[in-house]
C-alpha positions in Angstrom: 126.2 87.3 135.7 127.5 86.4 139.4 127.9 83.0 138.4 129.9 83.4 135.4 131.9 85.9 137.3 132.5 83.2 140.4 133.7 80.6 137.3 136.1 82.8 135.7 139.3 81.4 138.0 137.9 77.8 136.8 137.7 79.2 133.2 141.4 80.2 133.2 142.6 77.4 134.4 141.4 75.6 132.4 142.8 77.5 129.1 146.2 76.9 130.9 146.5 73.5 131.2 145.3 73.2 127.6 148.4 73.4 126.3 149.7 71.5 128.9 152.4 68.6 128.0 150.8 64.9 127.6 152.6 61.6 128.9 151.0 58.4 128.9 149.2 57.1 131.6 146.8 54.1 132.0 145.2 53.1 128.5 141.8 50.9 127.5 138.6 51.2 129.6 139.3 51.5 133.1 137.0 52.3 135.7 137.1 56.0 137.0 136.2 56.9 140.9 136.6 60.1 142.5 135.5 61.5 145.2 136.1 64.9 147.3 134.8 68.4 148.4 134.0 72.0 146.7 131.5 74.7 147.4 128.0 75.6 145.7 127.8 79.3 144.9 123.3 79.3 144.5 121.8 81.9 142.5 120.3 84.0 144.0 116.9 82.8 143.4 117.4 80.3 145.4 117.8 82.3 148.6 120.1 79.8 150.2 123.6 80.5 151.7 126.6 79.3 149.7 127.7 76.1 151.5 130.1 73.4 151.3 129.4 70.5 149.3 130.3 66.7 148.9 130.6 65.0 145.2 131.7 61.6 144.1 131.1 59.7 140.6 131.7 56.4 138.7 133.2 56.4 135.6 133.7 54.1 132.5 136.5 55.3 129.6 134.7 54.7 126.5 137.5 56.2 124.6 140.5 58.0 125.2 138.2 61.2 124.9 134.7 59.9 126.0 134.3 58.9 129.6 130.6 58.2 130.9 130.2 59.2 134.8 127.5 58.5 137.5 127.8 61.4 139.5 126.1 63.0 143.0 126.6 65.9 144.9 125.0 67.1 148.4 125.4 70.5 150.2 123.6 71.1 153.5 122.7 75.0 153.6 120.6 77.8 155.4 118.2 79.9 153.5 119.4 83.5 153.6 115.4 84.9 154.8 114.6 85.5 158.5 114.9 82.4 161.0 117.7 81.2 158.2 115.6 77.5 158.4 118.1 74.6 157.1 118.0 73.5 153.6 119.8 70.6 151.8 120.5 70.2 147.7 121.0 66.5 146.6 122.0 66.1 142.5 122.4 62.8 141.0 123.5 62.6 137.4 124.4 61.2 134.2 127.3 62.5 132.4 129.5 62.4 129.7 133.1 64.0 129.8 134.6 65.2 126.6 138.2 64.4 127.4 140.1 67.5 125.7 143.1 65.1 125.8 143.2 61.8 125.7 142.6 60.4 129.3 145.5 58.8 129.7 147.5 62.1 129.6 149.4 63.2 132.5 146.7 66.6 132.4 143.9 66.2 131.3 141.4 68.8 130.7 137.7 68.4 129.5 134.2 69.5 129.4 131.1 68.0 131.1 127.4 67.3 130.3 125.1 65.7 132.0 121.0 65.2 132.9 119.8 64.2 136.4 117.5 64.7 138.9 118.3 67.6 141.6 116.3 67.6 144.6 116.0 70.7 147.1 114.4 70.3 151.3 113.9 73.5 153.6 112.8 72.8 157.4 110.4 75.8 157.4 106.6 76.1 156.6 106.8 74.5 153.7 109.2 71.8 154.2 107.9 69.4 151.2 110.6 68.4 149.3 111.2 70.1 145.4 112.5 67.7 143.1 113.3 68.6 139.3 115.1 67.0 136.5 118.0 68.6 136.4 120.6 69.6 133.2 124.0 70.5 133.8 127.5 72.0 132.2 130.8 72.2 133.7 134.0 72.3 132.9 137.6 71.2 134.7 141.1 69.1 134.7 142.3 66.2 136.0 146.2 66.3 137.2 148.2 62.7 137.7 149.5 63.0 141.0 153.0 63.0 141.7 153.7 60.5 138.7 151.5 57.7 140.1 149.9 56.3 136.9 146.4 56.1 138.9 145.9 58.9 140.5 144.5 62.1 139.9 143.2 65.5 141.1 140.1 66.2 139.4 139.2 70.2 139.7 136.2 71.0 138.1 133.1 73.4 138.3 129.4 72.6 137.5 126.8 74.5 136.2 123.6 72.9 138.0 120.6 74.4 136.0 117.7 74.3 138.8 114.3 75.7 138.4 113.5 76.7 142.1 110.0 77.2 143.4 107.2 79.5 141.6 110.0 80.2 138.9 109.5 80.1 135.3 112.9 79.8 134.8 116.5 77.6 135.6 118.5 79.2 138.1 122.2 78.6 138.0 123.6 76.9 140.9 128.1 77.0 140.4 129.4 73.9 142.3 133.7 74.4 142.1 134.7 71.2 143.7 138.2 69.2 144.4 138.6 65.6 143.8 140.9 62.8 144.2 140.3 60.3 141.5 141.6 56.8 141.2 141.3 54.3 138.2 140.9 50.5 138.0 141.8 48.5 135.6 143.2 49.3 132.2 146.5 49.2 131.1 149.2 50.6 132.2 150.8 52.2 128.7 154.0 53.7 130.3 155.0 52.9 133.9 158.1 55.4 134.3 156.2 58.1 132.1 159.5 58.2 129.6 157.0 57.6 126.5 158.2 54.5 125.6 155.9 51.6 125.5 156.8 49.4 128.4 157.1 46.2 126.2 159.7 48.2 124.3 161.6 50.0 127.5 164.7 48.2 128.4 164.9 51.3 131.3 161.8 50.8 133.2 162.7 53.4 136.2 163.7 56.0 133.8 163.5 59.0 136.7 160.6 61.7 135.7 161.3 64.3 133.4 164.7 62.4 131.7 165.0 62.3 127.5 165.9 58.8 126.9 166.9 57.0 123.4 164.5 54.9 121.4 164.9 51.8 123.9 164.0 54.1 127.0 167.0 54.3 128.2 167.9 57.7 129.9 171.0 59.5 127.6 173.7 61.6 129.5 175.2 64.1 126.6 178.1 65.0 128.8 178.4 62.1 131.1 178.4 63.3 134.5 175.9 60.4 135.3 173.2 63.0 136.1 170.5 62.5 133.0 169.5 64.5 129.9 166.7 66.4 130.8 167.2 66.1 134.8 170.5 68.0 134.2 170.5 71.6 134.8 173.8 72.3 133.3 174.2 69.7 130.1 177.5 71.0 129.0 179.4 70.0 131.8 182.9 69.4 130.8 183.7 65.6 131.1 185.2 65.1 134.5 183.8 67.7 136.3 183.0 66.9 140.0 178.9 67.7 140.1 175.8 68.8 141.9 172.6 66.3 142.2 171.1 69.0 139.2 174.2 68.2 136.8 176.0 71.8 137.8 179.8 71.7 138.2 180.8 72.0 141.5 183.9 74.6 141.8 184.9 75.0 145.7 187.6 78.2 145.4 185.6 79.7 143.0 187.9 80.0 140.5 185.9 79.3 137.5 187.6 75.6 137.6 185.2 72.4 138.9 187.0 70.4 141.3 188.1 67.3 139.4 189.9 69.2 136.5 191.1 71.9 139.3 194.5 70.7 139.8 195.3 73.5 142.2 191.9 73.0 144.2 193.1 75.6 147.0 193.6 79.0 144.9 192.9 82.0 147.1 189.6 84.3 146.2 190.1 86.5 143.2 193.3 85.1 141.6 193.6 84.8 138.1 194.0 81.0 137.0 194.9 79.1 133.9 192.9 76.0 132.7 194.3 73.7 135.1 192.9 75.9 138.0 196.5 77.2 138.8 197.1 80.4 140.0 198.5 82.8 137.3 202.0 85.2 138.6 202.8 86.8 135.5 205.7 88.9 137.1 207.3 86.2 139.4 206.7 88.5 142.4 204.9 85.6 144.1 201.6 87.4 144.6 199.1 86.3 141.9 197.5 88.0 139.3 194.2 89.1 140.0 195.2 89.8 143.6 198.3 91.6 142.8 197.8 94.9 142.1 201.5 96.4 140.8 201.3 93.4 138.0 204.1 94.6 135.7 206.8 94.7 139.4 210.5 94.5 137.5 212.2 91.1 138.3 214.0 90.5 141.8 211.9 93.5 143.5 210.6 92.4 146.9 206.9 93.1 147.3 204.6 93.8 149.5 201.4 92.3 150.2 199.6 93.5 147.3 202.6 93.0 145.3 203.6 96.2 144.8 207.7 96.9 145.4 209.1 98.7 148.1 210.4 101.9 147.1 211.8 103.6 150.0 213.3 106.8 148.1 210.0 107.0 146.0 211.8 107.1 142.6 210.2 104.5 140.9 212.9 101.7 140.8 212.5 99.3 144.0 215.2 99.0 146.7 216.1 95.6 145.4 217.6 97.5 142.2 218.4 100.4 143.4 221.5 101.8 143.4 221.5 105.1 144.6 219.0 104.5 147.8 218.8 108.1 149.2 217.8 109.9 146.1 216.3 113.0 146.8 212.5 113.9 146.7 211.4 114.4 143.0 214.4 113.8 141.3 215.1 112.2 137.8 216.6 108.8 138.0 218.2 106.5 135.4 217.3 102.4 135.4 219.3 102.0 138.3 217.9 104.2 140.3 220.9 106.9 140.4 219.6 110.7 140.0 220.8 111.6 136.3 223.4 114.2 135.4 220.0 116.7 134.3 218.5 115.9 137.4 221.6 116.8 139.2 222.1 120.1 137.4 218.8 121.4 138.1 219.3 120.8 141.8 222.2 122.9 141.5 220.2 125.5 139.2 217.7 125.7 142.0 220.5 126.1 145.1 222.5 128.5 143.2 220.7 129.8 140.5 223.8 128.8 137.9 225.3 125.6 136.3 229.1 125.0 135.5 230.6 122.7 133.0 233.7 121.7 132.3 235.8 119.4 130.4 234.7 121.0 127.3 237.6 121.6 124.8 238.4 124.0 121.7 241.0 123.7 119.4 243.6 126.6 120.7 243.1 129.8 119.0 239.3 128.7 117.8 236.3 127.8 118.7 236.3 124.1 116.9 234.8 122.0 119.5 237.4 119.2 120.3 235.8 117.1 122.6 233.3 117.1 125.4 229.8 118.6 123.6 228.1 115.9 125.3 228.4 117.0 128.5 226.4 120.0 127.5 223.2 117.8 126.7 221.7 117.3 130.1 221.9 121.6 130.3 219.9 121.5 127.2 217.5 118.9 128.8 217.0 121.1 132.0 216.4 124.4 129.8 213.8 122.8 128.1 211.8 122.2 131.3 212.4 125.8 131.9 211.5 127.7 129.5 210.7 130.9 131.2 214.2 131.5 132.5 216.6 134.0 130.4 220.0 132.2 130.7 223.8 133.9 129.9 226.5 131.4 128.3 229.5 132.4 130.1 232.7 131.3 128.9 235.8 131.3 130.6 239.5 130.3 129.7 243.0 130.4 131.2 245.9 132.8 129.6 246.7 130.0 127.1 250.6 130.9 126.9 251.5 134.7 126.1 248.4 135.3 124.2 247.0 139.1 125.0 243.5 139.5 127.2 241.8 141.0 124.4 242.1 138.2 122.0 241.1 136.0 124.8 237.9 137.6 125.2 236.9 137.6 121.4 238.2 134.2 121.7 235.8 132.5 124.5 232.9 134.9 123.1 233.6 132.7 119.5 233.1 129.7 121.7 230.2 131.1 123.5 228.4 131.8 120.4 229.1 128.3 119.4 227.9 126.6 122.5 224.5 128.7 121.9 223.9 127.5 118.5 224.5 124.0 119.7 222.2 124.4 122.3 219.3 125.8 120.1 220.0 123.1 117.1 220.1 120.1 119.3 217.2 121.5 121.3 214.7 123.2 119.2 212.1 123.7 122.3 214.3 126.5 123.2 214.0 129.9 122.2 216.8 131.8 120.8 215.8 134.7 123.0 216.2 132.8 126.5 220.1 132.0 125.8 222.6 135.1 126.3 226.0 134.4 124.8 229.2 136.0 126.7 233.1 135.3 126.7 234.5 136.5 129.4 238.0 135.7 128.6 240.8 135.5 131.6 238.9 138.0 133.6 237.1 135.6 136.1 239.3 133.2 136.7 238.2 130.7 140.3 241.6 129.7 140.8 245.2 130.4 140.3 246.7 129.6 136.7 250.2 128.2 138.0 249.1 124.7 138.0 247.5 122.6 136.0 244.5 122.0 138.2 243.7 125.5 138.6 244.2 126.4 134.7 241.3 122.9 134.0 239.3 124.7 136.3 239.2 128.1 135.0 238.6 126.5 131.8 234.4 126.3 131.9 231.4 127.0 130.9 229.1 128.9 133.3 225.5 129.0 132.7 223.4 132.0 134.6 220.2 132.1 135.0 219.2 136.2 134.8 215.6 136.2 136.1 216.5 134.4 139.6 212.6 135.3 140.1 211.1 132.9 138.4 213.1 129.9 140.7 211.7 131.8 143.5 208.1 131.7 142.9 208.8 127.9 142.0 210.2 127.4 145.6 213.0 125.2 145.0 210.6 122.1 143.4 211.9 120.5 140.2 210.2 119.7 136.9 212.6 117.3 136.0 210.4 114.5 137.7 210.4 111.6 134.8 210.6 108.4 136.3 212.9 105.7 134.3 
């Protein structure tokens, strides 16, 4: 039906505010006066134009969920036929209202009977007046106002059961109206709404909506004087600067309120401890969070981002470096000083050969005597190079009166023996990328009758057969391991 349709916002309001908390209001028998505005939605028997209305009633609280009303309504209207004449609907009623909570409640919804006498007028040609008795259903809510223990809104809507003219049965005439409603009298149960009796609340102005103890009083679980139940944020650490809601208030942002921020200036995005203190976990003066080279070695300058200045690019920051002007790609120890590998496969990529020296034999032999270390960093530059096909040239010096023959099965002995070393302490390398040849007295770089020239022709050369293969590389190193 159109009217039940047209009552169906009234309806679900209604089942909403059911369930609707309940705080003590006025109590006893106090006299209930409302009055306001709404709209009658007539069936459509009647033939008359929905209108605006006017409705007031007197009340008297027989119990907390029996209320008996004197009630009226009038709506001035225009039937809906050709000329549209003006028509009027007067109702006056007795009611009951079933209180769905008790009436002192805070929302208060209920159902309504009543039996009256309704009473409709048209100026046309039959202008006598049509007067009925009149039954009536309706339902609504009435909603304290803004905590004021006397005061209500009062929705409702009506279901005015009017027999029109020449019908045999009730139309049903939906009056949804607005009210403001006031009480007199009674007593006032709870004047700060807290739900404690006000002859047993030592806090009379407990502010709306706070928990309070048994004596009304409201409690503050975290004491930052904003109330239990007011307080947004109820675990606010103690001494915590707040918000009127109860919220910490925390001006750099730094996850620390002001009041136990004891460094209440901390730039945006730095890492703090629990005293609100910026957090520099590698001294470089820039702080954590913002610095983005965190782990910057002690006594390297930095720059804005803390990151240290590495002019060479080798990974060790001028501050510690010792070797400044290392070249391009090269392998560098803790100090920043290009390593003996590093330095040899510069040379292996200018010349296409290393040369050792300092490495000793007993005479006659080839029993190492000293100096096999200094063949480790060759090893360590093979091994990053293992496409390159490598002769082991040894060379000596006449060694006394000893005959060239013997010389050269002497220094290919040592040769052989500088091989296996290679290929034990260096198992990436491949027995088929190192050449072995002693070369004996037959290539000597410098004159044997000194001393200097005799250490000098006594070396190792190492040379690299596929010179290719550096070629197609383009003079770039592998050795690129930072320290």
């Amino acid at each position: 039906m159109t009217w039940l349709k047209r009552a169906l916002p009234a309806v679900a309001l209604l089942l909403c505010v059911i369930a609707s908390p309940s705080l003590a209001q006025i109590a006893g028998h106090p006299i209930e006066v409302s009055g306001g505005l709404g709209t009658v939605f007539y069936d459509t028997r009647a033939r008359l134009q929905d209108r605006g209305a006017m409705v007031g009633s007197v009340g008297y609280r027989l119990a907390p969920w029996l209320v008996g009303e004197v009630g009226g309504l009038y709506s001035k209207s225009y039937a809906d036929t050709t000329p549209n004449p003006k028509a009027t609907f007067t109702l006056l009623s007795a009611d009951l209202r079933f209180n769905l909570r008790p009436a002192e409640g805070r929302v208060v919804p209920f159902l309504l009977a009543g039996l009256g006498y309704g009473a409709s007028k048209r100026d046309d040609a039959d202008p006598e007046k049509l007067g009925r008795g009149t039954p009536s259903l309706g339902a609504g809510a009435l909603f304290n106002i803004m905590g004021r223990q006397r005061w209500y809104a009062r929705v409702q809507g009506r279901d005015i059961l009017f027999k029109e003219r020449d019908s045999f049965e009730f139309g049903h005439d939906l009056a949804v109206t607005a009210s403001v409603q006031y009480l007199f009298g009674g007593k006032p149960h709870d004047s700060d709404l807290d739900e404690v009796r006000d002859w047993l609340d030592k806090c009379p102005d407990t502010p709306i909506g706070a928990k309070v103890d048994a004596a009304g009083c409201p409690t503050d679980s975290d004491r930052d004087s904003v109330v239990d139940g007011v307080d947004k944020c109820p675990d606010t650490p103690v001494g915590c600067k707040v918000d009127k809601n109860g919220c910490p208030i925390d001006a750099d942002g730094d996850g620390v309120c002001d009041g136990l921020d004891q460094c209440p200036n901390t730039p945006k995005g730095a890492k703090v401890d629990a005293h609100g203190c910026p957090l520099d976990s590698d001294g470089d003066g820039v702080f954590d969070g913002i610095d983005q080279c965190e782990n910057t070695a002690k006594g390297c300058s930095v720059d804005e981002k803390g990151c240290p200045q590495d002019e060479d690019g080798d990974g060790v920051c001028d501050a510690l470096d010792k070797c400044p002007g290392t070249p391009a790609g090269a392998q560098v120890d803790a100090q920043g000083c290009e390593t003996d590998a590093s330095k040899l496969e510069g040379d292996l990529l200018d010349t296409g050969q290393l040369r050792v020296t300092g490495v000793t034999f007993q005479p006659g032999t080839a029993n190492p005597t000293a100096g096999m270390s200094k063949l480790d960093p060759v090893g360590e530059v093979f091994t990053k190079w293992p496409e390159l096909k490598v002769e082991i040239g040894v060379h000596t010096d006449p060694e006394g009166n000893t005959k060239p023959a013997a010389l050269t099965k002497e220094t290919q002995a040592r040769a052989d023996a500088v091989r296996a070393y290679l290929l034990q302490k260096y198992p990436q390398l491949k027995a088929d990328q190192l050449v072995a040849k002693g070369y004996g007295t037959s290539r000597p770089l410098a004159a044997n009758a000194s001393e200097a020239g005799r250490t000098l022709n006594r070396r190792i050369e190492f040379t690299v057969l596929n010179k290719n293969v550096l070629v197609q590389w383009g003079g770039k190193r592998r050795l690129g391991t930072k320290p």
